[in-house]
C-alpha positions in Angstrom: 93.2 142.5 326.8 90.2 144.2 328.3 92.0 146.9 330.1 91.6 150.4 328.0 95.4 151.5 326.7 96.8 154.8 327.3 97.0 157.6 324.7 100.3 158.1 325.7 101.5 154.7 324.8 99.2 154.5 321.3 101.0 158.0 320.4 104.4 156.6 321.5 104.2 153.6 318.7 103.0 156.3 316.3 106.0 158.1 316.6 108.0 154.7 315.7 106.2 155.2 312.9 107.4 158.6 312.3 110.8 157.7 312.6 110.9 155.1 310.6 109.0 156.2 307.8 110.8 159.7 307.2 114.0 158.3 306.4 111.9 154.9 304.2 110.0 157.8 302.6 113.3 159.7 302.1 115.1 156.8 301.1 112.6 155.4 298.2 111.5 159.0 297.0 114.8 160.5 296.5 117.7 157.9 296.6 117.2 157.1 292.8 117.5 160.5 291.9 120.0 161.2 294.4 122.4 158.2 292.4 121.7 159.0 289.1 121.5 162.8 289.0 124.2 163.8 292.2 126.5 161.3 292.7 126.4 160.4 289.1 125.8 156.6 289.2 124.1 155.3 285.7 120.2 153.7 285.6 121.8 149.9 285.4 124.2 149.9 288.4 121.2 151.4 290.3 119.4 148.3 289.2 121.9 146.2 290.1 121.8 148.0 293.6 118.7 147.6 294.2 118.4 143.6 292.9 121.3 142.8 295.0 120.0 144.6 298.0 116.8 142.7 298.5 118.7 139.4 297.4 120.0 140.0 301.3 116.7 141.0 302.1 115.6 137.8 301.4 118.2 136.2 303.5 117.4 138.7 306.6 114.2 139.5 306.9 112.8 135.9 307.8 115.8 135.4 309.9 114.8 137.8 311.6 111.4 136.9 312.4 112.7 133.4 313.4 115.3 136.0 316.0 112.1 138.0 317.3 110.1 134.1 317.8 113.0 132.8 319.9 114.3 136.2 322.1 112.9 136.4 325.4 113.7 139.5 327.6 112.2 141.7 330.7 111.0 144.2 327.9 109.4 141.5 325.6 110.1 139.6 322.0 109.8 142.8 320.0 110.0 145.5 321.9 113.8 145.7 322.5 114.8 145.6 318.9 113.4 149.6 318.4 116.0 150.4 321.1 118.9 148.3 320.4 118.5 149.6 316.5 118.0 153.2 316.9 121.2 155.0 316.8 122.6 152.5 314.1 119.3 153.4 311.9 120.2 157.1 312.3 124.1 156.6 311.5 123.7 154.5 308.5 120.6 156.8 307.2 123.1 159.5 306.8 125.9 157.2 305.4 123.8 157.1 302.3 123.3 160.7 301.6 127.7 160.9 301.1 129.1 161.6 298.0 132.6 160.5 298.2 134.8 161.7 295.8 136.0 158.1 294.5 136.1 156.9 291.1 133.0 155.4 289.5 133.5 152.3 290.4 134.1 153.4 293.9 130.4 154.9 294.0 128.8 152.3 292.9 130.5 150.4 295.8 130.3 152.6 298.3 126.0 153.3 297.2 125.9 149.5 296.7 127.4 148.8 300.4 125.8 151.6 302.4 122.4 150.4 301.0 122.6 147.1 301.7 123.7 148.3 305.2 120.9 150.5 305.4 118.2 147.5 304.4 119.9 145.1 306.9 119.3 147.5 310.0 116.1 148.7 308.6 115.0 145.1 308.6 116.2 144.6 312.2 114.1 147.8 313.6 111.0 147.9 311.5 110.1 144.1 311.2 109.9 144.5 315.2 108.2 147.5 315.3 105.2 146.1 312.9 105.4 142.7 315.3 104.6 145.0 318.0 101.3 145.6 316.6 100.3 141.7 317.6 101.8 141.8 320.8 100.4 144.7 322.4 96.9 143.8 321.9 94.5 141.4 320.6 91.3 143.4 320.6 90.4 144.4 317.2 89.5 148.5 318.8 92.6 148.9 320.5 94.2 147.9 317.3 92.3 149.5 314.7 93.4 152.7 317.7 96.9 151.6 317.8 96.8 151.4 313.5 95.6 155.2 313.4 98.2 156.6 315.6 100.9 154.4 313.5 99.3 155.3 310.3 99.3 159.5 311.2 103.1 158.6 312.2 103.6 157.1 309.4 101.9 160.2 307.1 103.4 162.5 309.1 106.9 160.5 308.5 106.2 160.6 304.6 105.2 164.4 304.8 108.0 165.6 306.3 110.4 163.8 304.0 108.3 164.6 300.9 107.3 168.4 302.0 110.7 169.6 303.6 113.6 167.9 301.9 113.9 169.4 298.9 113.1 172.9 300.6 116.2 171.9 303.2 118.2 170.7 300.6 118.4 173.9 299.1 118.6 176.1 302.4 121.3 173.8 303.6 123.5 173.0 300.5 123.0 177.1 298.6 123.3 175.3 295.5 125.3 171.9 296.9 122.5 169.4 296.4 124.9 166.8 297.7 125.9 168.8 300.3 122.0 169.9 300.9 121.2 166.4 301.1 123.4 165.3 303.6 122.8 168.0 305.9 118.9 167.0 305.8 119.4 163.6 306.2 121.3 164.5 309.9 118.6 166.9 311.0 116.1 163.7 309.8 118.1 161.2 311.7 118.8 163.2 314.7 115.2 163.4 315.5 114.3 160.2 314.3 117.0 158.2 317.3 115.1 160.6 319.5 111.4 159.4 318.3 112.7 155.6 318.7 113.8 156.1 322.3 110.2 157.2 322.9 108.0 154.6 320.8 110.3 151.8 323.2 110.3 153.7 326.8 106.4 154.0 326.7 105.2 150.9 325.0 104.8 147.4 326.5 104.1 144.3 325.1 101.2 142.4 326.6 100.4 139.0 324.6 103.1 136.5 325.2 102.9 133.4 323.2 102.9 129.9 324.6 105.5 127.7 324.8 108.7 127.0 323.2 110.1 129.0 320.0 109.8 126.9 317.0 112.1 125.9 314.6 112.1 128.5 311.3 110.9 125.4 308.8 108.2 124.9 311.7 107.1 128.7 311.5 107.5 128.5 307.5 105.2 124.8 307.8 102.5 127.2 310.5 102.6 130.6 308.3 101.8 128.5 304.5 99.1 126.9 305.8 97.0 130.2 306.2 96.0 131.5 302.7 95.0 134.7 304.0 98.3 135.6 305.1 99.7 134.6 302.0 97.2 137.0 300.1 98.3 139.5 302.5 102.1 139.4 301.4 101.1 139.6 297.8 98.7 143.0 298.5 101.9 143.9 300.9 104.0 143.5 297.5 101.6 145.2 295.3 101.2 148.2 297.2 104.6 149.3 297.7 105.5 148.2 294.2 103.3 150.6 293.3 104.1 153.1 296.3 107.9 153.2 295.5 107.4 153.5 291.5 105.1 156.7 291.9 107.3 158.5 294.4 110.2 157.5 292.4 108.9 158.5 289.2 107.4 162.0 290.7 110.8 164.0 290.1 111.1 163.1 286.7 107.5 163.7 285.5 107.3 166.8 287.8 110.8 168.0 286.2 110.6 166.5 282.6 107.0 166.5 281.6 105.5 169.0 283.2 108.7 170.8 283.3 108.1 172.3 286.3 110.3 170.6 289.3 108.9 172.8 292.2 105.9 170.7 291.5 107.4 167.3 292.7 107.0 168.4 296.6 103.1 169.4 296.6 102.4 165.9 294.3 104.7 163.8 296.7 103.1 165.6 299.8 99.4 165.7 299.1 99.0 162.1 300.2 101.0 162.1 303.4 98.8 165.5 304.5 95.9 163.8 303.5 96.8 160.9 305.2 96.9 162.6 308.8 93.2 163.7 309.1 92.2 160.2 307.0 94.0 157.6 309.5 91.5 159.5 312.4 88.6 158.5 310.2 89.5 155.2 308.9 88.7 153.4 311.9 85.1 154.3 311.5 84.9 153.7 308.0 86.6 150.4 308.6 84.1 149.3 311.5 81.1 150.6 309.0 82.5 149.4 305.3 84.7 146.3 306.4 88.0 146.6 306.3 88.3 144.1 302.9 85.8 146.3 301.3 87.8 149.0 302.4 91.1 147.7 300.4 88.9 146.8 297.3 87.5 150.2 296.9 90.4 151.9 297.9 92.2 150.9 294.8 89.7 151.4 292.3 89.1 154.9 293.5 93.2 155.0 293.2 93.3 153.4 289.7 90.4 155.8 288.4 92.2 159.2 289.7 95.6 157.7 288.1 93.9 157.2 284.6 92.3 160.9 285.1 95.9 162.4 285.7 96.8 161.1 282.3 93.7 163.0 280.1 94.5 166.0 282.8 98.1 166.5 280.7 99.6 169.5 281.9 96.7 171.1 283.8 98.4 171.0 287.4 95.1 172.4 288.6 93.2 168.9 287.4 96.3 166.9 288.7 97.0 168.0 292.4 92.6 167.0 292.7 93.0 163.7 291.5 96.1 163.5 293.2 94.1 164.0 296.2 91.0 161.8 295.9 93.5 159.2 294.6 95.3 159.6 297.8 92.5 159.1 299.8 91.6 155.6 298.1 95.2 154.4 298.7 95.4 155.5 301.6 92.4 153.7 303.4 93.3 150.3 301.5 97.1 150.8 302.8 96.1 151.8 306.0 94.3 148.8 306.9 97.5 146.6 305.7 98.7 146.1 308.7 95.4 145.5 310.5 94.7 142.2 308.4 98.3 140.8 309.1 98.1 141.5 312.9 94.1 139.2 312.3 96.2 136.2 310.0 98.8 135.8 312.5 95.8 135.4 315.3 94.3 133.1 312.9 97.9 130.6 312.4 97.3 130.5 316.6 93.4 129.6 316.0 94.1 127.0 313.1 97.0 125.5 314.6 97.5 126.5 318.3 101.1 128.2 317.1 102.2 131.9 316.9 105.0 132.4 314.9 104.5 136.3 314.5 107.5 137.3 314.4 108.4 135.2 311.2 105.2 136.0 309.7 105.7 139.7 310.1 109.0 139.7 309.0 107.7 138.1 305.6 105.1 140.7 304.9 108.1 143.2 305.9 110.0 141.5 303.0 107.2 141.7 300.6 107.0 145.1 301.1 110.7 145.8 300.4 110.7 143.5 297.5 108.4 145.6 296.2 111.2 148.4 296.3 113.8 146.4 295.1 111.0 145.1 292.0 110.1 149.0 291.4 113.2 150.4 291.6 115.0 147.7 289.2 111.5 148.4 286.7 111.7 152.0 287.1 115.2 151.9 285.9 114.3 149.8 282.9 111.3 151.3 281.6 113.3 154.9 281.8 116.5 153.4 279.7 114.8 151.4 277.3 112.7 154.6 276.8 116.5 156.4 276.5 116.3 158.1 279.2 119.5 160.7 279.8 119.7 162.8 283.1 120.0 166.3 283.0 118.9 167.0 279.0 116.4 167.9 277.6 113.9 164.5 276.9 112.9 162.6 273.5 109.4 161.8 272.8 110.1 158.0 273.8 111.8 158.8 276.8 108.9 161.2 278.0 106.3 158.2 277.4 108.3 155.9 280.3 108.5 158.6 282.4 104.4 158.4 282.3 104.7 154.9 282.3 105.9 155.0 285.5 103.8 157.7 287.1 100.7 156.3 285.2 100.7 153.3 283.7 102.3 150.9 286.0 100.7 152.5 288.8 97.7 151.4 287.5 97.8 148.3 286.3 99.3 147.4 289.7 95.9 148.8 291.6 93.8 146.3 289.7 95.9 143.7 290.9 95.4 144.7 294.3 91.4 144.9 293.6 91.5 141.2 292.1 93.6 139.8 295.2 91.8 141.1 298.1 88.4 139.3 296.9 89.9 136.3 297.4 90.7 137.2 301.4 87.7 135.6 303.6 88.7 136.4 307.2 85.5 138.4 307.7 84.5 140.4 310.8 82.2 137.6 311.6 84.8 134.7 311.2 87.5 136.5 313.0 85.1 137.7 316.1 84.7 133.6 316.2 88.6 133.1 316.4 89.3 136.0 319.2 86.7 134.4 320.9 87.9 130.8 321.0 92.0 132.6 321.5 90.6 134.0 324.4 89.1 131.1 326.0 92.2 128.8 325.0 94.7 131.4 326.4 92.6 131.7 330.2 92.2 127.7 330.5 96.6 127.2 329.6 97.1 130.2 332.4 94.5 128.1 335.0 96.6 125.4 333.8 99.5 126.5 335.0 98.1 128.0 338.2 
C-alpha cells in the first residue's frame, strides 16, 4: 500500500462516519428518554427492550462478519454493504421516533420491534463500514489518516445529534416533543442516506485477502487465538458501557439535579466539539505517546474529571471544564479503538496466515452494542431501585442514582479500561515486525500466482 490516498476518499469514509453516528448518537442519547417520558413506556419494559435487542445482536453481528468474509463483488467484501444499507438505515431511523397511538402493550411492541429492526440494519451497515478500515490500507499513516477523518465524522455525527436535536425538537414540534422528534429524525436521516451514498461512490477497497472464505467456527478457532483482539473487545465493551450510561443519564441529571434541562445539550455537546479539532491532533500524539499509552492515560484523565464533577455540585461553571478536559481524555483513548483492532486483525494473518476481518470486526461491533444493551438495562435499574418517577419532582434516593449514573458508574468503568489496556503488548516495535513480514508474504503468493 505505498501509493499516497486521496483526501477526497479519507473525507468520504469520514462522512460514513457522520452518518452513522448522528442517528447511534441520537439513538443511545435520547431513545430512553424518548420511551419513558413521550411515548410513556415504564423503566422495566425498556430494559427488557434493550436485553432482548442485543440477544439478536448476538445472533447477527458475527453472522455478519462470517457474510462480509465470504462476499466477493467488483466493489469489494465490505464496501457494498454502506450502499445496499443506506436507505433502509434512514427509514427505520425514523420508524423509531413514532408514537402510535396504541395501547401500552402496543408500544412496547411496536418500541420493542422497531428497535430490534433498527439494531439488525445497523449491524449490517456499520460492521462493514468499521471492516473497511482493514481493507483500504495496511500502512499504519494512512490509517492513523483514515482514523482522524472517521473520528471528526464521527464527532461531528455526535455533535449534531447532541447540539441540535433538542433545539429542532422544539422548533419542529411547538410544544409536540413527539411530533418534534420525529420531524428531526427525517431531516437526520435524509442527510444521512445522502452521506452513505458518498462514503461508498468514492472509497475503494485495496487489500484482498487470500484464498477461500473460511468456515465461521474456523474464523471463531483464528480470532481466539489472538489475546489482543480479545482485550480489544473488552475495552470496546467498556467504553461504550460507559459512553451510552453518561449520555443516557445527562437529561436526567441536567433536568433533575441541576434542575436546569437546557443544560443537557452544552454537557452532551462539549465532547463531540471537542472531539473535531482533537481527532486532527491525535495522530501526532499517537505516533509521539504510543497509542496504548494513549488509551491508559486517556481514561485516568476521564476518571479524574468525573470524580471532580461530583465535589463541583451545582457549579455549572466547574462542570462544563471538567466536562471538557474529561472529554479530551476519552476521546484520545476512544479514538485510537479502532486503530488497535484494524493492527489485531493484521496480526490473526501474521500468527496464522488467515484473515477473518470481517468476523473479527463484527465482534468488536457487538461488544460495543452490548455495551448499550448492558448500560441501558443498568441505567434502568439503578434509576428504579433508586425510585425513580418521570416527570415529578425527585426523592433524595432517586436523585443519588441519577449521579450514580452520570458519576459513579462512569467511573468505575474508566478504571477498568486503565487495568485492561496494560495487558495489550502489540507495540509499535512488534507490529512494524508483522507489517513487514505481511508485506513480504503478500508479494511472494502474488509472484506465485504470476
Amino acid at each position: 500500500m505505498k501509493n499516497k490516498i486521496s483526501i477526497k476518499e479519507k473525507l468520504s469514509y469520514g462522512l460514513g462516519d457522520l452518518a452513522c453516528n448522528t442517528m447511534f448518537t441520537l439513538v443511545s442519547s435520547y431513545i430512553m428518554f424518548f420511551y419513558t417520558d413521550i411515548a410513556g413506556i415504564g423503566l422495566g419494559a425498556v430494559g427488557t427492550i434493550m436485553l432482548v435487542s442485543r440477544i439478536v445482536d448476538a445472533v447477527t453481528d458475527p453472522v455478519m462478519g462470517g457474510i462480509i468474509d465470504k462476499t466477493h463483488t467488483k466493489w469489494g467484501k465490505a464496501r457494498p454493504y454502506v450502499l445496499w444499507m443506506a436507505i433502509p438505515f434512514g427509514l427505520i431511523s425514523v420508524l423509531m421516533f413514532i408514537t402510535p397511538n396504541f395501547s401500552s402493550t402496543g408500544k412496547f411492541v411496536y418500541a420493542l420491534v422497531t428497535y430490534i429492526m433498527f439494531c439488525v440494519v445497523y449491524t449490517a451497515l456499520n460492521i462493514p463500514y468499521s471492516t473497511m478500515m482493514c481493507n483500504m490500507t495496511d500502512s499504519e499513516s494512512e490509517r492513523l489518516s483514515f482514523n482522524m477523518f472517521k473520528t471528526i465524522g464521527s464527532n461531528g455525527g455526535g455533535f449534531v445529534a447532541t447540539g441540535l436535536t433538542l433545539g429542532l425538537v422544539a422548533l419542529i414540534g411547538k410544544g409536540n416533543q413527539a411530533m418534534g422528534f420525529t420531524g428531526t429524525v427525517i431531516i437526520f436521516a435524509v442527510v444521512g442516506v445522502v452521506l452513505l451514498f458518498i462514503c461508498f461512490k468514492n472509497t475503494k477497497e485495496r487489500i484482498i485477502p487470500q484464498g477461500k472464505a473460511m468456515p465461521l467456527k474456523d474464523s471463531i478457532r483464528v480470532a481466539v487465538k489472538n489475546k489482543n483482539w480479545i482485550l480489544m473487545c473488552i475495552i470496546a465493551f467498556l467504553c461504550f458501557t460507559s459512553l451510552i450510561i453518561r449520555n443516557q443519564g445527562t437529561l436526567y441529571y441536567a433536568k433533575y439535579y441541576l434542575e436546569n434541562e437546557a443544560a443537557a445539550t452544552p454537557l452532551m455537546s462539549i465532547a463531540t466539539l471537542l472531539g473535531i479539532p482533537l481527532a486532527l491532533v491525535t495522530p501526532v500524539i499517537a505516533k509521539a505517546v504510543g497509542t496504548k499509552r494513549c488509551v491508559f492515560l486517556g481514561s485516568l484523565i476521564q476518571v479524574a474529571s468525573i470524580v471532580g464533577i461530583y465535589f463541583a455540585g451545582k457549579n455549572l461553571t466547574l462542570i462544563y471544564i471538567l466536562t471538557a478536559i474529561g472529554s479530551i481524555g476519552f476521546g484520545v483513548a476512544m479514538g485510537l479503538l479502532f486503530i488497535l483492532t484494524a493492527e489485531t486483525i493484521d496480526y490473526s494473518e501474521w500468527q496464522t496466515g488467515l484473515r477473518p476481518q470481517g468476523l473479527m470486526t463484527a465482534f468488536v461491533g457487538f461488544m460495543v452494542k452490548l455495551g448499550m444493551a448492558v448500560a441501558g438495562a443498568v441505567s434502568a435499574a439503578i434509576l428504579s431501585a433508586g425510585g425513580y418517577v418521570e416527570n415529578v419532582a425527585q426523592t433524595q434516593s432517586s436523585l443519588n442514582a441519577i449521579r450514580a449514573n452520570y458519576i459513579w458508574v462512569p467511573a468505575i468503568i474508566g478504571v477498568l479500561i486503565a487495568v485492561v489496556i496494560i495487558f495489550y503488548n502489540l507495540d509499535e516495535k512488534k507490529y512494524a515486525k508483522v507489517i513487514e513480514e505481511l508485506h513480504a508474504r503478500r508479494d511472494a503468493a502474488a509472484n506465485g500466482n504470476n
